[in-house]
C-alpha positions as CSV (number, residue, x, y, z in Angstrom):
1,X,30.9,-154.8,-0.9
2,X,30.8,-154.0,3.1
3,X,29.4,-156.6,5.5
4,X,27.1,-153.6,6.3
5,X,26.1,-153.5,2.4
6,X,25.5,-157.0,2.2
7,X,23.1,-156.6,5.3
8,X,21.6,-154.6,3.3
9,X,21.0,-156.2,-0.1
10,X,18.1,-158.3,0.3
11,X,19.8,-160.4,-2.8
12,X,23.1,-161.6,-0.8
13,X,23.6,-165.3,-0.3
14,X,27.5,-164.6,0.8
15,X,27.5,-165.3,4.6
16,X,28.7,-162.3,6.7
17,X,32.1,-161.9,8.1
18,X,33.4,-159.9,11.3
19,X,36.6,-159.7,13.4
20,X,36.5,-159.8,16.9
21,X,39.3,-157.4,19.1
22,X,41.7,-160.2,18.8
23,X,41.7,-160.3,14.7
24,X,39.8,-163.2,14.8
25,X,37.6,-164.3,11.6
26,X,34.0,-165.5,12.3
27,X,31.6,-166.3,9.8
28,X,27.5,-165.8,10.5
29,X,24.4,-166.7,8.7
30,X,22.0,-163.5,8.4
31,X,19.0,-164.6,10.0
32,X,16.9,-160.8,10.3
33,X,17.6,-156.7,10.1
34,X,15.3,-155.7,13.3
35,X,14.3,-152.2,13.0
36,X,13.2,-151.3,16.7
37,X,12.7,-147.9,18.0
38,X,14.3,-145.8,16.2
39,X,17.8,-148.1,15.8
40,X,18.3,-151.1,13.1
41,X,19.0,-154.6,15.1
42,X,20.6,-157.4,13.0
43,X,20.6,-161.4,14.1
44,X,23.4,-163.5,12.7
45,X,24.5,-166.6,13.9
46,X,28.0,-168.1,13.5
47,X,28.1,-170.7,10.6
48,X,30.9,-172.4,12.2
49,X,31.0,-173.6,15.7
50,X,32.6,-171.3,18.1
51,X,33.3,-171.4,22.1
52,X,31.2,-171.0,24.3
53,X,28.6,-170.7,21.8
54,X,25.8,-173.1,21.4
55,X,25.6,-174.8,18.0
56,X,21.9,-173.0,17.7
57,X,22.9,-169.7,18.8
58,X,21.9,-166.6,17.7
59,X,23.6,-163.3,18.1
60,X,22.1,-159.8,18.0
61,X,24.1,-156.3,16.7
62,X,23.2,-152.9,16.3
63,X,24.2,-151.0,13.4
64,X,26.1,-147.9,15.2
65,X,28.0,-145.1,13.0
66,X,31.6,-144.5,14.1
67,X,33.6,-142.4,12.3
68,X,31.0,-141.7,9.6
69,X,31.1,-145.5,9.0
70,X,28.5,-148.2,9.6
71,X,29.2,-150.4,12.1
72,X,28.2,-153.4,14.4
73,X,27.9,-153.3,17.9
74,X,27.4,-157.0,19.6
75,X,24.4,-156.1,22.4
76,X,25.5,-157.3,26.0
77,X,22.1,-155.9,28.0
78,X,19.8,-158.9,28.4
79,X,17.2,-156.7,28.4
80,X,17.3,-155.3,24.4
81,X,18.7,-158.3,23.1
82,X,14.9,-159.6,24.4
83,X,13.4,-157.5,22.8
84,X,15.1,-157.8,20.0
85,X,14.3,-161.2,19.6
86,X,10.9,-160.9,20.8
87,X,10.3,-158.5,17.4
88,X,11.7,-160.9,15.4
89,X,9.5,-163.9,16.6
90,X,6.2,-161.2,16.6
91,X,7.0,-160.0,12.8
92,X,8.0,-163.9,12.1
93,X,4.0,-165.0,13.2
94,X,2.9,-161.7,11.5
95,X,4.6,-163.3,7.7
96,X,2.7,-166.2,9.2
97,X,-0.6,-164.8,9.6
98,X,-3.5,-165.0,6.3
């Protein structure tokens, strides 16, 4: 199974794993799959600590295609990683509401 697919499967308990430019393992936590005008946002956060990173740190992907393949893309602009989150937090208080 694909990181992508396990993304995916709403039954997966198996933590995520992606390689960095270097060949570098990291392990994350699935924390949400963001759908967001018109693109599909995912929030992991490493399981492990890792530099630089703060042990409570979250990050936020994109799923991209690239060569007809499914892929994530880590989001640098500030700006739609906000909003990303900020659609989380609204659709967390909206599992919240009665």
């Amino acid at each position: 199974m694909s990181e992508i697919d396990k993304i995916f499967d709403p039954d997966n308990t198996e933590t995520i794993v992606l390689y960095d430019e270097n060949n570098e393992k990291t392990e994350f936590e699935q924390i949400a799959v963001i759908p967001l005008d018109g693109a599909v946002y995912v929030i992991l956060q490493p399981v492990a600590g890792t530099p630089d990173v703060e042990e409570d740190e979250a990050w936020a992907f994109r799923i991209d295609e690239s060569d007809n393949e499914d892929v994530l893309v880590l989001l640098n602009d500030e700006e739609t990683v906000n909003r990303v989150f900020e659609e989380y937090y609204r659709l967390l208080e909206e599992d919240d509401a009665p």
